[in-house]
N, C-alpha and C positions, 0 to 999 in steps of 0.2 A: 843478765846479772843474777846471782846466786841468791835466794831468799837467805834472810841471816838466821839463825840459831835462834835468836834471842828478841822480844822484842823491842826496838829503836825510836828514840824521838828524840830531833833537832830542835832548842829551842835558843833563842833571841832573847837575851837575859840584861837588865840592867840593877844595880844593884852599889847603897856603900858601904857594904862589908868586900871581905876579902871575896873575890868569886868562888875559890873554891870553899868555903865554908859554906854560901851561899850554894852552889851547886851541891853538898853535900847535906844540907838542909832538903833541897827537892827529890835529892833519891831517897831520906829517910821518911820526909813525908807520905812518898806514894809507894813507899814499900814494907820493911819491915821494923822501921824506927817511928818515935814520935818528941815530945820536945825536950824528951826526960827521961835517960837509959830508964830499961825496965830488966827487971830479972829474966822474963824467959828469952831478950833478946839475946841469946849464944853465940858463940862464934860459928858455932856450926847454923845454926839457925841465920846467919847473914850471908854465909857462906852458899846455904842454899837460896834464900829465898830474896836478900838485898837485892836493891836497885844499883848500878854501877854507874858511876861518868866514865864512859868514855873517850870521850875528848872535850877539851877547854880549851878557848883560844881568845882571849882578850883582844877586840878589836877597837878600842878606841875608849872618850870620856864623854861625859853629859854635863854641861853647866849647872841644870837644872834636872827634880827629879819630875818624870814623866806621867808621871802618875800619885795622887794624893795616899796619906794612907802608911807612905812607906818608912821602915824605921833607921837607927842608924847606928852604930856601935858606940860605946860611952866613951870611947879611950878615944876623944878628939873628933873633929873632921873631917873623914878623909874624902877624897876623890871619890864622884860617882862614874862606874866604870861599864861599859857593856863589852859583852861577850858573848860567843857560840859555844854551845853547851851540848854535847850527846848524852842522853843517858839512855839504858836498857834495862832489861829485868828478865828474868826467867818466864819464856810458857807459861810454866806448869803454878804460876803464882796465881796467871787466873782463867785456863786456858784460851782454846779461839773462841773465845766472846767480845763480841763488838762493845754493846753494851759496856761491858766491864773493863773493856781496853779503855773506851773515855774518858771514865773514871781513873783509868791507873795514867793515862799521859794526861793528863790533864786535872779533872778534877778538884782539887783546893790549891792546887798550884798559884793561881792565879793569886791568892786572899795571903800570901805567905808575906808577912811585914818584914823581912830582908830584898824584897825587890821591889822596886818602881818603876820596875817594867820587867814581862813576860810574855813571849809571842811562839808558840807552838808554829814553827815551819816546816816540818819533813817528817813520816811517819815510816817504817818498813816492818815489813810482819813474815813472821812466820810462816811458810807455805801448809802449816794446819788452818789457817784463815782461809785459802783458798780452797780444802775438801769443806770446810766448815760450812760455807759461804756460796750461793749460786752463782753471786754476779750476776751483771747484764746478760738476760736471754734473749735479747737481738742484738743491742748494738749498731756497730756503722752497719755491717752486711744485712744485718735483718730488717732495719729500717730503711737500709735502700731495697730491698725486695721487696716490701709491701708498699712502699711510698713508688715505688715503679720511676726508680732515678739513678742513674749510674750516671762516671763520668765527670758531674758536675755536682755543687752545692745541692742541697735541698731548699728553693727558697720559698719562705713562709710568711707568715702574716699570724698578728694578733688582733682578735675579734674588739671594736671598739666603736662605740665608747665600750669601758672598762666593766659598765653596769648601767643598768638602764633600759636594756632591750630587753623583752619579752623573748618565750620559745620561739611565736612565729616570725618576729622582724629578723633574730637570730640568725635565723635558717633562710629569709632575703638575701642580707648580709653574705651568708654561705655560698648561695646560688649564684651570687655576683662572681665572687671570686674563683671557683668552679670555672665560669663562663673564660674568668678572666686567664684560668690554665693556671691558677697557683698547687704547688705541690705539700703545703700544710699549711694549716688552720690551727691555732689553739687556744680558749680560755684566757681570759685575762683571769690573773691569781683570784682577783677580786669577784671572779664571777663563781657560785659554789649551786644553791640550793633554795635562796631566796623564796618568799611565796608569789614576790613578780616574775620569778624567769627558772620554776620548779627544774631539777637535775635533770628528772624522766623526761617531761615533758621536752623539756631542751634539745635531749639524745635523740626523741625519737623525729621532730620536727625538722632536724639536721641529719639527722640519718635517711629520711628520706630524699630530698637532695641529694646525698653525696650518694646513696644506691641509684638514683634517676639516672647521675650525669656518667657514673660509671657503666651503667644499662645502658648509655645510648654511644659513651667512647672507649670505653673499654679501661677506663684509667681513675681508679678511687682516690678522692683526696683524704690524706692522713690530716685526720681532725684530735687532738688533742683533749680532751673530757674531763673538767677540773672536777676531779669526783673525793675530794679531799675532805676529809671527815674524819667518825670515828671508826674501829676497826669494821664491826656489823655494817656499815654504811658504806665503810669503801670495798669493800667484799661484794653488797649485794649491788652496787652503782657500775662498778665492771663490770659481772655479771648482765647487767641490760645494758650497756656499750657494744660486748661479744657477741649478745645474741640478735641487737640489730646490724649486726654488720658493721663495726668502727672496729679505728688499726690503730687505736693509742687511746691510754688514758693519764692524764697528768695527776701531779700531789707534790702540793707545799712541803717540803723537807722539815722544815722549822716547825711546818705546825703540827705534821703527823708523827715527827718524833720518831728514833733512831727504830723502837722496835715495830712504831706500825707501818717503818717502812720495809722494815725486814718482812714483815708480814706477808705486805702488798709485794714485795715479791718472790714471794713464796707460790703465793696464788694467781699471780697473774698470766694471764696466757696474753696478754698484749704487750708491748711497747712501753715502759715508763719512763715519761716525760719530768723531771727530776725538778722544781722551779724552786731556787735557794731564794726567795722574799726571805729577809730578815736579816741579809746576809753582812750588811753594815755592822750590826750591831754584835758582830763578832770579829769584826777583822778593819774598821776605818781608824781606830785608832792604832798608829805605827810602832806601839814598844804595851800593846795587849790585845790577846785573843788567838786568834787562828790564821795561817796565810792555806790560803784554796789548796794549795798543791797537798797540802796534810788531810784538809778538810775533806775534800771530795774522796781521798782512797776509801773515806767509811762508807760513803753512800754507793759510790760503785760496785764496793763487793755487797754490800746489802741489795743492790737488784738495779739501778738508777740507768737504762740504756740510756737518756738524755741529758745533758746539765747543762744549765745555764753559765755562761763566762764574762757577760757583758758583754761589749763591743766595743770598738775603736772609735776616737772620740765621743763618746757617751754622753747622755745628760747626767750621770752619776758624777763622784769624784773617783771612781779608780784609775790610774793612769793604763793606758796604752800599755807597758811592759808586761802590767799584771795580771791585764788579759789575755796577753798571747800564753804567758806563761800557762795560766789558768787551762788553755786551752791545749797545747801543748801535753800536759801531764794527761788529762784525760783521754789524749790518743796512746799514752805510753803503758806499754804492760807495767802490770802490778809483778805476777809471778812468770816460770820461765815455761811452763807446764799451762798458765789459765791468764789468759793477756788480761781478763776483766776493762775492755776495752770499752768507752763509752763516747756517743758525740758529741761533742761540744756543741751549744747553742749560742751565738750572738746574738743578741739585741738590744736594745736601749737607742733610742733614737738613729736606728740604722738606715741606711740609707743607696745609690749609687756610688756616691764619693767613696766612702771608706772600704770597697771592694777589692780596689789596687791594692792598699795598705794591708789590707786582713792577709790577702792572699799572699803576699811576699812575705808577710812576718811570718806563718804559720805555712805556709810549705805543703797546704796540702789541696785538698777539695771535701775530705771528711768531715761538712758540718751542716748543720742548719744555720740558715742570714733567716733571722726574720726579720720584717720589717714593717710598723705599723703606718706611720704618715709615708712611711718611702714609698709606700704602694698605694693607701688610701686618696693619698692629697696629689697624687701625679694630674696638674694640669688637663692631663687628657685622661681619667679614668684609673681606676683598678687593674687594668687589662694592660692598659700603658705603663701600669707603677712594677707590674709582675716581668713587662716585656726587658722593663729599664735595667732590670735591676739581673736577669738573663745575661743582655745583652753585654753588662757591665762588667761579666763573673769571663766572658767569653773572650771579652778584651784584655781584662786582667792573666790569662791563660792564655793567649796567646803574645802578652809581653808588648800591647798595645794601648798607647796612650788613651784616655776617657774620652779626652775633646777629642781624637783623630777620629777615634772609632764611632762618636757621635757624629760624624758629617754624614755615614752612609746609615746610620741608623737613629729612627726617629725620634722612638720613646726615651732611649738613652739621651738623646740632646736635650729634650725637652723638661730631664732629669734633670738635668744639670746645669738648666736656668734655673729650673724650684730650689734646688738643694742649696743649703748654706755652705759658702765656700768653708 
């Protein structure tokens, strides 16, 4: 698909004015209008620089308005209406700047009292975003060459409890799962820099471990490094991940903010581990905020080889749809020239069960399952939760029921007595 000219955003509008005045309100907002002609705005001056609709498509009505706040036209009560809304704008309004794209698709959009509801779904950019922009410097193939996995899933595990461990029980913890033949390890968000369970001390404690069992099999587990901070901090906390020998370091999205993630990857010579913590609070409610599919093309071209999606039956509220969806986009090139291709992450209470489901809905094997109780709380061990949950990926690819494939294999059966139907 052709990068367009122009920059593109889909939005999910509700609104009881007319739509189009209302859509016509959002391109002067975030372009070259404001609530009250002005004199230098010229024809020629809209002609260059305006925001356009491109398309409007009124899909239905709202009883109620969805959102507090919103206003309404004096001439009567009409009908609250939603609609699909494209608008674009010229490059050259603010060029390939990430940063400044947010601001122009979004921005005070949100705060405009003709809508009571606004949901940013679909973004497309200019193929100057993709010279502008690294993107992921591994990705699926780079993350399976260092994580030593082809063929199948990457299946992983988060360190838990969440906080509470010290660097050396840490690195126990690590050794177990090592023993137990897991292919990634990572940080709970919540784990950073503490003065119980210090960065350094963490990396180096588990980095010894993971150099031992590689020393002795030939096979390094990809350990994930919450080195999430400020820029100086997450600059020099890479820096000793790379030089003890680790193949990944993670950072909160939400908390490092669009440009120190541009940053981090700019400088990164490892794997970034992408983890959207906050991510409710932009997209749970249904008529405001963000839908993932718009959301993540920022972080990907800003450097993000990993992103979380959630998982299939979750303990979260996002349905099943929305995370295949989620997951789906992330395998899908951006441009036609720079895929900026990133892998998707599940988890959220993942487990054997929802292996069949993942893998039919999503069609591929380019992801990481991680899974904390699915592997921790197996009946029979760690070793048992890592084997389960293998054996589970192997039956789902070969088009094999769960229980059949549990009569001839252990840990898988013994999965799927623990697991919640």
């Amino acid at each position: 698909m052709a990068s367009p000219v122009r920059i593109e955003a889909d939005y999910l509008i509700e609104t009881a004015y007319d739509p189009r005045v209302a859509a016509e309100a959002m391109a002067g907002e975030q372009s070259s209008g404001t609530f009250v002609a002005v004199p230098g705005e010229t024809p020629e001056l809209k002609e260059r620089s305006a925001a356009r609709i491109e398309a409007l498509e009124v899909i239905g009505e709202a009883a109620e308005p969805s959102l507090p706040g919103a206003g309404r036209p004096q001439d009567g009560q009409p009908a609250i209406c939603r609609a699909r809304v494209t608008l674009s704008w010229p490059l050259e309004n603010i060029g390939p700047s990430l940063p400044n794209l947010v601001a122009t698709v979004a921005g005070n959009l949100f705060e405009l009292k003709q809508f009571s509801g606004l949901r940013l779904t679909a973004i497309r950019l200019p193929s100057a975003f993709a010279q502008a922009y690294g993107g992921p410097k591994f990705g699926v193939s780079g993350t399976r060459r260092l994580a030593g996995v082809e063929g199948r899933p990457i299946v992983g595990t988060i360190i838990k409890p969440s906080v509470g461990f010290g660097p050396e029980e840490t690195a126990d913890l690590v050794r177990q799962l090592c023993e137990a033949g897991i292919d990634f390890i990572k940080d709970d968000e919540l784990q950073s820099d503490g003065p119980h369970c210090p960065f350094d001390e963490r990396v180096r404690a588990v980095m010894r471990v993971i150099n031992d069992h590689a020393a002795r099999t030939g096979r390094k587990v990809m350990f994930a490094f919450n080195l999430t901070g400020e820029l100086d901090q997450m600059r020099r906390r890479h820096d000793l991940v790379l030089r003890e020998g680790g193949t990944c370091v993670m950072a909160s999205l939400n908390s490092v903010g669009l440009v120190g993630m541009i940053e981090l990857g700019r400088f990164s010579a490892l794997p970034i581990h992408a983890h959207r913590n906050g991510w409710g609070y932009l997209s749970r409610a249904p008529m405001l905020g963000w839908s993932y599919v718009a959301w993540q093309k920022i972080w990907r071209l800003a450097g993000a080889d990993h992103l979380h999606v959630n998982g299939l039956s979750n303990k979260f509220s996002e349905p099943d749809e929305s995370v295949i969806a989620s997951a789906r986009e992330c395998l899908t090139s951006m441009f036609e020239d720079k895929p900026c291709i990133a892998m998707p992450v599940f988890s959220s209470g993942q487990s054997a069960r929802q292996v069949p489901g993942t893998y039919a809905a999503l069609g591929s094997t380019d992801l990481i399952f991680a899974a904390g109780g699915g592997i921790m709380a197996h009946p029979d061990g760690p070793a048992a939760g890592v084997a389960s949950l293998r054996e589970a990926w192997e039956a789902a690819m070969a088009g094999v029921p769960l229980a059949e494939y549990g009569r001839d294999h252990a840990a898988l059966a013994r999965a799927l007595e623990g697991c919640p139907a």
